[in-house]
N, CA, C and O atoms as a GROMACS GRO file, in nm:
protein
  444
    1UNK      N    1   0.084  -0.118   0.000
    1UNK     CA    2   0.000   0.000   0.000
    1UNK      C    3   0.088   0.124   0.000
    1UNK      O    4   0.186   0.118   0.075
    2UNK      N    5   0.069   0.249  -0.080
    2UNK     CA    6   0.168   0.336  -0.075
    2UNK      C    7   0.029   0.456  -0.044
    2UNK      O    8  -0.067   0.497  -0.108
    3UNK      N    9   0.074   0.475   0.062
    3UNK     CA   10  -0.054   0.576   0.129
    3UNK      C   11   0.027   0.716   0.172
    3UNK      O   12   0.150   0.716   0.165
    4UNK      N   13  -0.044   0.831   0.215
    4UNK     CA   14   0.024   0.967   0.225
    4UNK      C   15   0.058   0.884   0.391
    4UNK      O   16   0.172   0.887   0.438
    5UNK      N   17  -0.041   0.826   0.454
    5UNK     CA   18  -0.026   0.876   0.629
    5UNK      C   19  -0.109   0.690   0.631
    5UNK      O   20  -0.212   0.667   0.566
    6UNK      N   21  -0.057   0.609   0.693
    6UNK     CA   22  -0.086   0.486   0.728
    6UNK      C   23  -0.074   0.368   0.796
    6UNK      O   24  -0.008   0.283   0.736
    7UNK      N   25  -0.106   0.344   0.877
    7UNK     CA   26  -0.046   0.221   0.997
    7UNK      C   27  -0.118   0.114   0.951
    7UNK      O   28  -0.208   0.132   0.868
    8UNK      N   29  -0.086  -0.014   1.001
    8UNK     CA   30  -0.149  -0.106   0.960
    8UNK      C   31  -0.281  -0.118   1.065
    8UNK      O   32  -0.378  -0.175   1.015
    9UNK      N   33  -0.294  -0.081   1.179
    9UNK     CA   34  -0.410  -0.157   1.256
    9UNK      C   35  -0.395  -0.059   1.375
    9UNK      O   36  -0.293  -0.028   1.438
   10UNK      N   37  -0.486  -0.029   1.385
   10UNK     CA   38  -0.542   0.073   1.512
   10UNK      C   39  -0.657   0.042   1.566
   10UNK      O   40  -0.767   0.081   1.526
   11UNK      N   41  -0.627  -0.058   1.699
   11UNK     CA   42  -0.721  -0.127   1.778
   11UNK      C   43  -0.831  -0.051   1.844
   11UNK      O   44  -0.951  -0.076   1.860
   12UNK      N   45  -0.740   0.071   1.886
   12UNK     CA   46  -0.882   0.195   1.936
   12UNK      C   47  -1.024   0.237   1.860
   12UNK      O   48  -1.128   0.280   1.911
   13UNK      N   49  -0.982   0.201   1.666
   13UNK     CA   50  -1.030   0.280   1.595
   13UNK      C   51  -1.150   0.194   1.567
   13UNK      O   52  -1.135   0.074   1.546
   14UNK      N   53  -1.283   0.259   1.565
   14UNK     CA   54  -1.358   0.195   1.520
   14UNK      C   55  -1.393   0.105   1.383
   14UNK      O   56  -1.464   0.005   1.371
   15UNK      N   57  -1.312   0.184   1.282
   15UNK     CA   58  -1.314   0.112   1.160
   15UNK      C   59  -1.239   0.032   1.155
   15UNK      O   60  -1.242  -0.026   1.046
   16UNK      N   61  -1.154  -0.010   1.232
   16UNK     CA   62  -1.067  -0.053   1.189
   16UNK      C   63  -1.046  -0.197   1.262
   16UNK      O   64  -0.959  -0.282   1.246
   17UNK      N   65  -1.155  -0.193   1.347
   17UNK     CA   66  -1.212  -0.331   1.370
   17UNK      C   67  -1.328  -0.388   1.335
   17UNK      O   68  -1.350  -0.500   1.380
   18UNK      N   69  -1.415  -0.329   1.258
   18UNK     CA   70  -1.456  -0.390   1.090
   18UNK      C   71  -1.539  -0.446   1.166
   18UNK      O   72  -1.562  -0.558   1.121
   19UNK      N   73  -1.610  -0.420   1.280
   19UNK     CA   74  -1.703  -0.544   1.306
   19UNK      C   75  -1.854  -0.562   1.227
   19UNK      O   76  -1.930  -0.472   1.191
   20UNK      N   77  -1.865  -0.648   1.218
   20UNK     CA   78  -2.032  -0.657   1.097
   20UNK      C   79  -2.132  -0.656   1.203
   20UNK      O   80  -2.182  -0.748   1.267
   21UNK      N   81  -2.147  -0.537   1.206
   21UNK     CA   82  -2.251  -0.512   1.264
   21UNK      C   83  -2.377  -0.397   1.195
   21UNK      O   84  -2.466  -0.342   1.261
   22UNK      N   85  -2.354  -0.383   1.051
   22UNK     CA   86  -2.476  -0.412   0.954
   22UNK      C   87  -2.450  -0.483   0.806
   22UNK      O   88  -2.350  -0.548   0.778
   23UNK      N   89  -2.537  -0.462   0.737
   23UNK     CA   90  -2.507  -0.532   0.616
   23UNK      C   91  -2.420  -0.491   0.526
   23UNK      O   92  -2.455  -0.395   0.456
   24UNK      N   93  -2.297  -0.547   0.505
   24UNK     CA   94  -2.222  -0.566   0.425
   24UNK      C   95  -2.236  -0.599   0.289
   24UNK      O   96  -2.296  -0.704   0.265
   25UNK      N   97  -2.187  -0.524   0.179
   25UNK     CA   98  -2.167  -0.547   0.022
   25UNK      C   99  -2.071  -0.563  -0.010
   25UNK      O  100  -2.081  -0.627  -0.115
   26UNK      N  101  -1.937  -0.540   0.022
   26UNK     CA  102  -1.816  -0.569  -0.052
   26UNK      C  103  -1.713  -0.593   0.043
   26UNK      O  104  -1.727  -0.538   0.152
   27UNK      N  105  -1.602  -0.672   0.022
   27UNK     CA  106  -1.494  -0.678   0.153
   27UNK      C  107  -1.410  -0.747   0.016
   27UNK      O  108  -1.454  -0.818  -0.074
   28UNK      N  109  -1.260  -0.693   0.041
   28UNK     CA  110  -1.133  -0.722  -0.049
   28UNK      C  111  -1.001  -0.713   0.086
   28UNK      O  112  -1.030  -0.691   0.204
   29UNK      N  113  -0.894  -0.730   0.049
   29UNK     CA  114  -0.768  -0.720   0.157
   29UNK      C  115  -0.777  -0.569   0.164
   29UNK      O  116  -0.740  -0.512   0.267
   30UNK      N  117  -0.836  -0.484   0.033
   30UNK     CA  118  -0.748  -0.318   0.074
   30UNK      C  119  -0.872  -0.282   0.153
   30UNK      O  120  -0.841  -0.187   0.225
   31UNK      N  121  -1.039  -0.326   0.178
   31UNK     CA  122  -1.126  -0.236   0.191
   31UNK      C  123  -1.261  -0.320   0.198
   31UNK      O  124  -1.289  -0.430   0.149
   32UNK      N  125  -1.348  -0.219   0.288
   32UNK     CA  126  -1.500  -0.279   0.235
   32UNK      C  127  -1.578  -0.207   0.251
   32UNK      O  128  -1.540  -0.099   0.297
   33UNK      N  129  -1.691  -0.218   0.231
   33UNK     CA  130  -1.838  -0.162   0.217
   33UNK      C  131  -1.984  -0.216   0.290
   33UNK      O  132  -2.027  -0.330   0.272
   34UNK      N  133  -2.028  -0.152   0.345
   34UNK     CA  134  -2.145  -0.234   0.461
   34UNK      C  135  -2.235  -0.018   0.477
   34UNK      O  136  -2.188   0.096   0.465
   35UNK      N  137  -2.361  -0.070   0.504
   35UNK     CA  138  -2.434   0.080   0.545
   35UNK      C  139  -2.377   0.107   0.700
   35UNK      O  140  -2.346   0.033   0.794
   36UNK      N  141  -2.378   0.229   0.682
   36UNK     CA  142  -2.321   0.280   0.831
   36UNK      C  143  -2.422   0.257   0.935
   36UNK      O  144  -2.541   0.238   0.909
   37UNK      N  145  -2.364   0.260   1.070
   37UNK     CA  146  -2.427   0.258   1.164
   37UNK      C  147  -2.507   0.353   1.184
   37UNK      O  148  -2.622   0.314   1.204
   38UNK      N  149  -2.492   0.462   1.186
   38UNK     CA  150  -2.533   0.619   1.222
   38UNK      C  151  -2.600   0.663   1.089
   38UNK      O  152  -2.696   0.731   1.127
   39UNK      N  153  -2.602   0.662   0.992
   39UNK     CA  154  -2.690   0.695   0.852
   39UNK      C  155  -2.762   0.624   0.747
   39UNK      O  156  -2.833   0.669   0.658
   40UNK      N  157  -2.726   0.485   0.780
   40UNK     CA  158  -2.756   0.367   0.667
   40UNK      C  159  -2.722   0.378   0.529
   40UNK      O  160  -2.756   0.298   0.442
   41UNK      N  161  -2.627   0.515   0.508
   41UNK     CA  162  -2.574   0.477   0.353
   41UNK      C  163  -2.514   0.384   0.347
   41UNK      O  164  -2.493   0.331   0.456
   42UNK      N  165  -2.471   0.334   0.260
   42UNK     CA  166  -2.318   0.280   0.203
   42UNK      C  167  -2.234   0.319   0.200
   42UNK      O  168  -2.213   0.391   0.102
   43UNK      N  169  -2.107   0.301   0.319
   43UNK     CA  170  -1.992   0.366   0.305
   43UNK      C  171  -1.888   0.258   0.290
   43UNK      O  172  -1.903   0.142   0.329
   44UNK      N  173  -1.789   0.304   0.236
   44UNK     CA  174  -1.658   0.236   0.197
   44UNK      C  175  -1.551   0.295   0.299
   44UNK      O  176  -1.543   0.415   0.325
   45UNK      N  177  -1.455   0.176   0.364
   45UNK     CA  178  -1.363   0.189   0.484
   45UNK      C  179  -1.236   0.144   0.377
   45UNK      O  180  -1.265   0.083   0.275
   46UNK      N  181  -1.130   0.169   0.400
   46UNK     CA  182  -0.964   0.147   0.328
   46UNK      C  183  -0.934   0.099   0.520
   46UNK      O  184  -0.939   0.155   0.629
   47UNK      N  185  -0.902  -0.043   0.461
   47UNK     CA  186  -0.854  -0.138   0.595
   47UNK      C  187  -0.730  -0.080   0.642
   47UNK      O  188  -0.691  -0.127   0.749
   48UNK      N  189  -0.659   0.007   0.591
   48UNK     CA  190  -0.506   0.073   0.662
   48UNK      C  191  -0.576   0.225   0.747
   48UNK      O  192  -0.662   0.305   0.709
   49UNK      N  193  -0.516   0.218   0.841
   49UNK     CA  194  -0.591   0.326   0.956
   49UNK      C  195  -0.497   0.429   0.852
   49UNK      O  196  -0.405   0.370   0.797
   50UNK      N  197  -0.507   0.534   0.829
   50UNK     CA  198  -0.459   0.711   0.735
   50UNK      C  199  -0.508   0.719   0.616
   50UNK      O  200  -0.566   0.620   0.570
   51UNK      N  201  -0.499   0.800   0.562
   51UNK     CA  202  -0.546   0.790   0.449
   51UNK      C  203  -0.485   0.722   0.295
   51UNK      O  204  -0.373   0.674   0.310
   52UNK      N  205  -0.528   0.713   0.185
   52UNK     CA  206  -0.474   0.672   0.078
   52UNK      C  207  -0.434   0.799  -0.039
   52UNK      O  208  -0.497   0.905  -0.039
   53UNK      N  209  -0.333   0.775  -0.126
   53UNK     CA  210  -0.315   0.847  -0.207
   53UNK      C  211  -0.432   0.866  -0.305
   53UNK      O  212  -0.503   0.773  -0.343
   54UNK      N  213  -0.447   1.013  -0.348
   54UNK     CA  214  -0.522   1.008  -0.483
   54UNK      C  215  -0.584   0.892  -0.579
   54UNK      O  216  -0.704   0.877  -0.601
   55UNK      N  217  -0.475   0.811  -0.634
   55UNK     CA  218  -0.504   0.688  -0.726
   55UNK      C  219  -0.566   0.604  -0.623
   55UNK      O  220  -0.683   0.573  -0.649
   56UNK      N  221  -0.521   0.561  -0.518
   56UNK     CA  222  -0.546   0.457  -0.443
   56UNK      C  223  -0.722   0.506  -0.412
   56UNK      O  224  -0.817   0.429  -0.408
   57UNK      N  225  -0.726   0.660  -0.393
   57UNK     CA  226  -0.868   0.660  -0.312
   57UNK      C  227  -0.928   0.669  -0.491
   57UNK      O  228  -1.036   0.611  -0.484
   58UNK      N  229  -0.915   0.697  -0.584
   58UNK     CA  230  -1.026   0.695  -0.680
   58UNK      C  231  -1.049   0.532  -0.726
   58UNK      O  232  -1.152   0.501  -0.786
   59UNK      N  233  -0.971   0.456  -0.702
   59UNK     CA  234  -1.023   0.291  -0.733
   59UNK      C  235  -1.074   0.227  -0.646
   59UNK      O  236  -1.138   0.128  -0.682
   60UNK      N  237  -1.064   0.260  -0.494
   60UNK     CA  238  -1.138   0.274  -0.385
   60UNK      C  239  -1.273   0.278  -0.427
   60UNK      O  240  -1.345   0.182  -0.455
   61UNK      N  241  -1.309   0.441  -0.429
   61UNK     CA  242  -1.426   0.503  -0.497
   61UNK      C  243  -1.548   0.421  -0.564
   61UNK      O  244  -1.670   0.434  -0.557
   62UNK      N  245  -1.449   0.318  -0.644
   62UNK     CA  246  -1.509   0.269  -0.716
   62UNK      C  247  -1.637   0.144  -0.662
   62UNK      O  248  -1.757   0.130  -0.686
   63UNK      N  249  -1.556   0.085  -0.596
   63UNK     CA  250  -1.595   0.002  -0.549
   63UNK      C  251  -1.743  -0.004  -0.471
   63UNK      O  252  -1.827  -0.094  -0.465
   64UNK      N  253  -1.741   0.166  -0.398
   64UNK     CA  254  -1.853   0.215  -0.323
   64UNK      C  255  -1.936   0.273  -0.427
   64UNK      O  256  -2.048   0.290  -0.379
   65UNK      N  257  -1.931   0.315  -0.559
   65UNK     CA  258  -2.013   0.369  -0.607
   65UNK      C  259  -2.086   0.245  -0.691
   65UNK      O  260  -2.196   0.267  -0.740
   66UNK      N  261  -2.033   0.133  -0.704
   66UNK     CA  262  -2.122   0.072  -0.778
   66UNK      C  263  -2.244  -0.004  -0.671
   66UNK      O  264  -2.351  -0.039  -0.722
   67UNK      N  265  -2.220  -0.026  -0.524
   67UNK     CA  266  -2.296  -0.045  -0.422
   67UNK      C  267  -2.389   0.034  -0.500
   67UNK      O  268  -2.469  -0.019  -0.576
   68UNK      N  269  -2.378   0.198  -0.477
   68UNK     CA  270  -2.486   0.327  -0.470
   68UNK      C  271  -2.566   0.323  -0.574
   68UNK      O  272  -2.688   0.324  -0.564
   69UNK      N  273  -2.492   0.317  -0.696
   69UNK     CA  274  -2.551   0.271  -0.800
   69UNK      C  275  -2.690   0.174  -0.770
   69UNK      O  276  -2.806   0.214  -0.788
   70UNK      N  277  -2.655   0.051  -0.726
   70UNK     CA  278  -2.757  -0.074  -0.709
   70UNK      C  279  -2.860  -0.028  -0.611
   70UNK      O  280  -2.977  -0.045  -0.644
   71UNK      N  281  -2.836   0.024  -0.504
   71UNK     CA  282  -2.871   0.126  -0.379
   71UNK      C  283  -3.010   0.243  -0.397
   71UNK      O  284  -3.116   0.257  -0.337
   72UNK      N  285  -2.948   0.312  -0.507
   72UNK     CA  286  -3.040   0.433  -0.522
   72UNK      C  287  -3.022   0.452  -0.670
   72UNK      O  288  -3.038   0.571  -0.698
   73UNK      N  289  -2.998   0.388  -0.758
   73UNK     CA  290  -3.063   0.359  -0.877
   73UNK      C  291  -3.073   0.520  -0.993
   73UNK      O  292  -2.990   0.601  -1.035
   74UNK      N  293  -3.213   0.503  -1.007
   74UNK     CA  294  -3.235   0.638  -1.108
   74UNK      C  295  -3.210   0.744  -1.058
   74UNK      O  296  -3.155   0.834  -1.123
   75UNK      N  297  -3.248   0.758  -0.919
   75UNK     CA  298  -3.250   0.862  -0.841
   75UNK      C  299  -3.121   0.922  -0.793
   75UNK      O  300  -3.117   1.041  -0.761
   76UNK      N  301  -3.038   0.860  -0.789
   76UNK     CA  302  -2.899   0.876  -0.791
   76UNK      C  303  -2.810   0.921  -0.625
   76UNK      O  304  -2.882   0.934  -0.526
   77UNK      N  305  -2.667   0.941  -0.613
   77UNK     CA  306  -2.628   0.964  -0.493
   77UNK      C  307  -2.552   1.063  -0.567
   77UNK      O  308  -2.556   1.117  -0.678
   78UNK      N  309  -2.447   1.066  -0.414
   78UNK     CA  310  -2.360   1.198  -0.416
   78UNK      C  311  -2.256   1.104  -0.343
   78UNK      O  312  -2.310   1.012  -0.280
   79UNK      N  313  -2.123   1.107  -0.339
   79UNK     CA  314  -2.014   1.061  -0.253
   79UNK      C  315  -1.975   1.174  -0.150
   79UNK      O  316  -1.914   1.270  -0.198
   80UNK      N  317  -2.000   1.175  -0.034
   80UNK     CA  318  -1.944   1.213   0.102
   80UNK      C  319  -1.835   1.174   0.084
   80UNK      O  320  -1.809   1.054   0.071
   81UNK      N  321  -1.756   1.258   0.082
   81UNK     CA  322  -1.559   1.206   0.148
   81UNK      C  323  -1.553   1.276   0.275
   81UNK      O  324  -1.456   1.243   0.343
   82UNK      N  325  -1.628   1.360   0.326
   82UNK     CA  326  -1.581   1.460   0.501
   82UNK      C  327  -1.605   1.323   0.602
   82UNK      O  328  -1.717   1.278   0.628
   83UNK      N  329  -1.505   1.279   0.642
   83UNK     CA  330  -1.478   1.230   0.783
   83UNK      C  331  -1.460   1.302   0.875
   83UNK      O  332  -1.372   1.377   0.916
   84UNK      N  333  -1.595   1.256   0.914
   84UNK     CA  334  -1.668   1.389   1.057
   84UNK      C  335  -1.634   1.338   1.186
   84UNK      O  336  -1.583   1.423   1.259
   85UNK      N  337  -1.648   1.213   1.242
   85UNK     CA  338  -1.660   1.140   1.304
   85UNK      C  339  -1.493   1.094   1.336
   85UNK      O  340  -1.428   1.128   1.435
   86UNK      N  341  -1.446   1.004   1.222
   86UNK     CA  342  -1.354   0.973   1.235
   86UNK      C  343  -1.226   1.003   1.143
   86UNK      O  344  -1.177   0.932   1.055
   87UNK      N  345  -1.178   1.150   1.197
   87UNK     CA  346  -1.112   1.141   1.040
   87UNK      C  347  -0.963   1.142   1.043
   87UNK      O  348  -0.906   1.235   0.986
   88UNK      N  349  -0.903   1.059   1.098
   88UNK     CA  350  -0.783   0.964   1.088
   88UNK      C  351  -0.768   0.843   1.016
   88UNK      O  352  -0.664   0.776   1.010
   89UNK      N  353  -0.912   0.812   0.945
   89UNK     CA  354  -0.933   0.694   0.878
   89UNK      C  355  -0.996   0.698   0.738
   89UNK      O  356  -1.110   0.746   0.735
   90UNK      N  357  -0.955   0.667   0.646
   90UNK     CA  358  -1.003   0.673   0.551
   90UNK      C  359  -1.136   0.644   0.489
   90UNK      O  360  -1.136   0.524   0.460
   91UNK      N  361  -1.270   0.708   0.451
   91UNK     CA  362  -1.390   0.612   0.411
   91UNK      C  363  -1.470   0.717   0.394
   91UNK      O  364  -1.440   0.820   0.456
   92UNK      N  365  -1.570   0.717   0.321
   92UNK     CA  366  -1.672   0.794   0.233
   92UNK      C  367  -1.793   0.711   0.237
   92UNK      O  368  -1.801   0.592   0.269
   93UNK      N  369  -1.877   0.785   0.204
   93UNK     CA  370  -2.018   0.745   0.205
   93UNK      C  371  -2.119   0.764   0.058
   93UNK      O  372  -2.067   0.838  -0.025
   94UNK      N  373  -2.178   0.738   0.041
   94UNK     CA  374  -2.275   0.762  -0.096
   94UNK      C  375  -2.434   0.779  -0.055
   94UNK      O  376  -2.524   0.696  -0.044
   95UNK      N  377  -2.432   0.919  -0.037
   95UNK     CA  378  -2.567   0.965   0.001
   95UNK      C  379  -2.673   0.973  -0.092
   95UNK      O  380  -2.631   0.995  -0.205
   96UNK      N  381  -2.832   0.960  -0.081
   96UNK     CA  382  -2.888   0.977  -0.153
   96UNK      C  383  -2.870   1.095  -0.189
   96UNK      O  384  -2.813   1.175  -0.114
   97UNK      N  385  -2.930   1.142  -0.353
   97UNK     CA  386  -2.920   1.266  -0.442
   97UNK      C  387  -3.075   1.330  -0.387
   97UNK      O  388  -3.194   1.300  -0.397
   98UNK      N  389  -2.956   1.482  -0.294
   98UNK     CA  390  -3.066   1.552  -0.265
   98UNK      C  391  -3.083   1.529  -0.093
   98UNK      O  392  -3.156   1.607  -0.031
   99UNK      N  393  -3.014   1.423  -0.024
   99UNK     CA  394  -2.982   1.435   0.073
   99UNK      C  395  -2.877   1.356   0.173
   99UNK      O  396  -2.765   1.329   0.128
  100UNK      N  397  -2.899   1.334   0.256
  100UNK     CA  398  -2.767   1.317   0.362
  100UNK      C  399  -2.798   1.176   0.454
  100UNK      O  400  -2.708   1.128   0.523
  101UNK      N  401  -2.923   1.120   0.447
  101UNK     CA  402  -2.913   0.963   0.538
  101UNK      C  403  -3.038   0.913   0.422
  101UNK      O  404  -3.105   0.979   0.342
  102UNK      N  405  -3.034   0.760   0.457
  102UNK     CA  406  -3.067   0.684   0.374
  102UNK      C  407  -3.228   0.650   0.438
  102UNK      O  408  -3.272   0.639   0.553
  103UNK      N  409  -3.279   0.641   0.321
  103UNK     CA  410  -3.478   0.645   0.366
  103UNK      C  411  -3.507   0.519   0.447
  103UNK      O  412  -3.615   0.482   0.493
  104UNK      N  413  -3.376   0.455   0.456
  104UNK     CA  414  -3.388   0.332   0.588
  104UNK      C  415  -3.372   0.362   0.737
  104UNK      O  416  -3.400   0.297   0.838
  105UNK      N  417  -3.302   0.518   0.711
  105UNK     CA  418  -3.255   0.514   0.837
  105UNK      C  419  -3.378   0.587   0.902
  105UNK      O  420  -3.474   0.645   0.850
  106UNK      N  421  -3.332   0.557   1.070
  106UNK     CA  422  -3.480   0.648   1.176
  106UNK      C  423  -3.475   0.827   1.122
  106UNK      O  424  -3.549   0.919   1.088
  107UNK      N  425  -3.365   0.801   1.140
  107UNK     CA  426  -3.320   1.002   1.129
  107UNK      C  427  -3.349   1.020   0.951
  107UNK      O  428  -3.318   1.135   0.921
  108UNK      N  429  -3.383   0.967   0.866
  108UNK     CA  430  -3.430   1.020   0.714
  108UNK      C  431  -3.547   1.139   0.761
  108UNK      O  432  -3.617   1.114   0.860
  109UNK      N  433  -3.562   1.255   0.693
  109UNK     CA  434  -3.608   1.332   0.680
  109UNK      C  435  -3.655   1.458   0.795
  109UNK      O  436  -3.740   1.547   0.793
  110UNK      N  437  -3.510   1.393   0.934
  110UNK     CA  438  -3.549   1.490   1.036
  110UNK      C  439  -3.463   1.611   0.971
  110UNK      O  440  -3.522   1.719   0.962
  111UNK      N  441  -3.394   1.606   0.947
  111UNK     CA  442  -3.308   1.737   0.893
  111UNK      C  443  -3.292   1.765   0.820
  111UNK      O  444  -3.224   1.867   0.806
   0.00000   0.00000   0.00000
């Protein structure tokens, strides 16, 4: 992995102990994809705690947008890259087009 800022494993970090604790769509050695806890999009995690270079995060990218794609369809998303929460760690989200949590989640349409 040739990353700007990267450790291999940061036990404190929440992502970075990957636990499945919702539904999961994609998992590879660099990364995976499961809806978040807190919004129910689809977000994509890079398994090295810092971030990734440019190239590394646009093939990343990829991976989460074809989830969103299947996800929200005609209607389309937007990719979140602001790590609000945790942002020592690499991972983005794919919001619905037009807003910010997913019509699964409790919190859709409080804000």
């Amino acid at each position: 992995m040739t990353a700007l800022s990267s450790v291999e494993h940061d036990p404190e970090c929440l992502l970075c102990r990957a636990e499945h604790v919702t539904t999961w769509h994609f998992e590879d050695r660099e990364c995976w994809v499961a809806d978040c806890l807190v919004c129910a999009t689809p977000m994509i995690v890079w398994r090295a705690h810092g971030l990734p270079n440019a190239e590394e995060q646009a093939r990343l990218l990829r991976h989460l947008e074809r989830v969103a794609a299947e996800r929200y369809g005609e209607d389309g998303y937007w990719i979140d890259a602001v790590r609000r929460r945790i942002p020592d760690h690499w991972h983005a989200h794919a919001r619905p087009a037009g807003g910010f949590f997913d019509p699964a989640s409790e919190l859709f349409g409080r804000f």
